[in-house]
C-alpha positions as CSV (number, residue, x, y, z in Angstrom):
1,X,201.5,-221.2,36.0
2,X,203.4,-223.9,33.5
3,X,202.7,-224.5,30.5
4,X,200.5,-227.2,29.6
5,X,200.5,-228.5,26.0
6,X,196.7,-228.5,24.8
7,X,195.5,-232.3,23.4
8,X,195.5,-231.8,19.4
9,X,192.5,-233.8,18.1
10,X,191.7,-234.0,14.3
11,X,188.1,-234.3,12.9
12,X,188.9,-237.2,11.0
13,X,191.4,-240.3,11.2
14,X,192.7,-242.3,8.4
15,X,192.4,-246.1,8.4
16,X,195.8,-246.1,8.8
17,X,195.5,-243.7,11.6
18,X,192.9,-245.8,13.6
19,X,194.7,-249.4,12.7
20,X,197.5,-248.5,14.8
21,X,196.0,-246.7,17.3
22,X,194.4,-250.1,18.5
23,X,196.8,-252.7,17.1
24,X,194.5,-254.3,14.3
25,X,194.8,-255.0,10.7
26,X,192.8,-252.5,8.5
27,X,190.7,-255.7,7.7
28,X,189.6,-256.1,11.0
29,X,188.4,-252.5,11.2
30,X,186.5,-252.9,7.9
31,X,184.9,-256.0,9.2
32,X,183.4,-254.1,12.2
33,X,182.0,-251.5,10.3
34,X,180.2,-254.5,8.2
35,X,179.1,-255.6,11.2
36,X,178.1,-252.9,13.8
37,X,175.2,-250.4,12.3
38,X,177.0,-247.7,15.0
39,X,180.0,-247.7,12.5
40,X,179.9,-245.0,9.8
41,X,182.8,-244.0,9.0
42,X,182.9,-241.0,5.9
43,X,184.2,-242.2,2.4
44,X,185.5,-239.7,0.5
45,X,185.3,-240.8,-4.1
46,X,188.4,-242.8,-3.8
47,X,186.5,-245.3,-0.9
48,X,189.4,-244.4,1.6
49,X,187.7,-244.5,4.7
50,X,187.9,-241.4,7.3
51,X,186.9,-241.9,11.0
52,X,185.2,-239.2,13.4
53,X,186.4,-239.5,17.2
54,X,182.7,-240.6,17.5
55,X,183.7,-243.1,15.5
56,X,187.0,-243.5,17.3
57,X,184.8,-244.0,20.6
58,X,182.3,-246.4,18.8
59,X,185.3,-248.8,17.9
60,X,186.6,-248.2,21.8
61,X,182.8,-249.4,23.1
62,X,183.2,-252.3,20.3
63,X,187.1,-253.6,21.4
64,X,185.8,-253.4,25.0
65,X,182.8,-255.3,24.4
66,X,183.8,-258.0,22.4
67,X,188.0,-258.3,23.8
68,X,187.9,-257.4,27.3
69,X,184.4,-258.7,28.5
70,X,184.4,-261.4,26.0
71,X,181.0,-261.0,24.2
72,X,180.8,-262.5,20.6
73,X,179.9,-260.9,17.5
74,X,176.0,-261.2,17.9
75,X,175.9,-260.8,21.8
76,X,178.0,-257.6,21.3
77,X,175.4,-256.1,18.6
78,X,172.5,-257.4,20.9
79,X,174.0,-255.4,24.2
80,X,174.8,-252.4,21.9
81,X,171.2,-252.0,20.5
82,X,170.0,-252.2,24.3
83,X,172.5,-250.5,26.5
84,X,174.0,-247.8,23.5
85,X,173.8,-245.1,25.9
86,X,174.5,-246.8,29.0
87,X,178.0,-248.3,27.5
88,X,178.8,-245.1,26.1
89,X,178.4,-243.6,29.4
90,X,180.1,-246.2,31.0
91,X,183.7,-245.3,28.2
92,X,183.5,-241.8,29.0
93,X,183.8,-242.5,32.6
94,X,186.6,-245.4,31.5
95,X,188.6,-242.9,30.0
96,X,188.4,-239.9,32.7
97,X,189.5,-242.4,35.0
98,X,192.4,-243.6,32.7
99,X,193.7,-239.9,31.9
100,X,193.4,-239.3,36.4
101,X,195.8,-242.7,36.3
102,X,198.0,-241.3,33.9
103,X,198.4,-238.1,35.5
104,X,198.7,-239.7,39.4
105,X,201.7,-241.6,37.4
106,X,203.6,-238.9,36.0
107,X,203.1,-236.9,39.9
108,X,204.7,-240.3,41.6
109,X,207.7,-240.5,38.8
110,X,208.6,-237.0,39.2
111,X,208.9,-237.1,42.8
């Protein structure tokens, strides 16, 4: 059997952290969490801001929604409050299907 590295996930990301992950300013991501009630992301005394993957998964829903599908501000806050667990749902079967992709991939290169 080889070795499989394990996925190493922390319980909270930095702004930083989260920023780069999806491409955005750090203003951007404090604008969202003005905006969408789903986004809580911990404070600590200093006000830097630490996300939860919940959190991480929230913002996922939130990019989807409003970059990909094209919903503004208010028509992405009016589908979250009505379809929350539908759309969340929906990005857990996104993201199976994305890691499948990424593994059928790596199979075809090494062949």
């Amino acid at each position: 059997m080889p070795y499989k590295e394990r996925e190493i996930s922390k319980m909270y990301y930095s702004m930083g952290e989260v920023a780069a992950m999806f491409d955005v300013n750090q203003s951007l991501l404090r604008f969202y969490e003005k905006e969408f009630d789903i986004l809580q992301p911990k404070k600590n005394k200093k006000g830097n801001r630490y996300f939860t993957p919940e959190d991480i998964e929230n913002l996922k829903i939130i990019f989807n929604l409003i970059n990909d599908k094209g919903y503004t501000l208010q028509g992405a806050k009016d589908y979250l409050k009505q379809n929350l667990n539908v759309t969340k749902d929906n990005q857990s079967i996104i993201a199976s299907l994305e890691s499948i992709k990424s593994f059928l991939l790596e199979v075809r290169d090494q062949m």
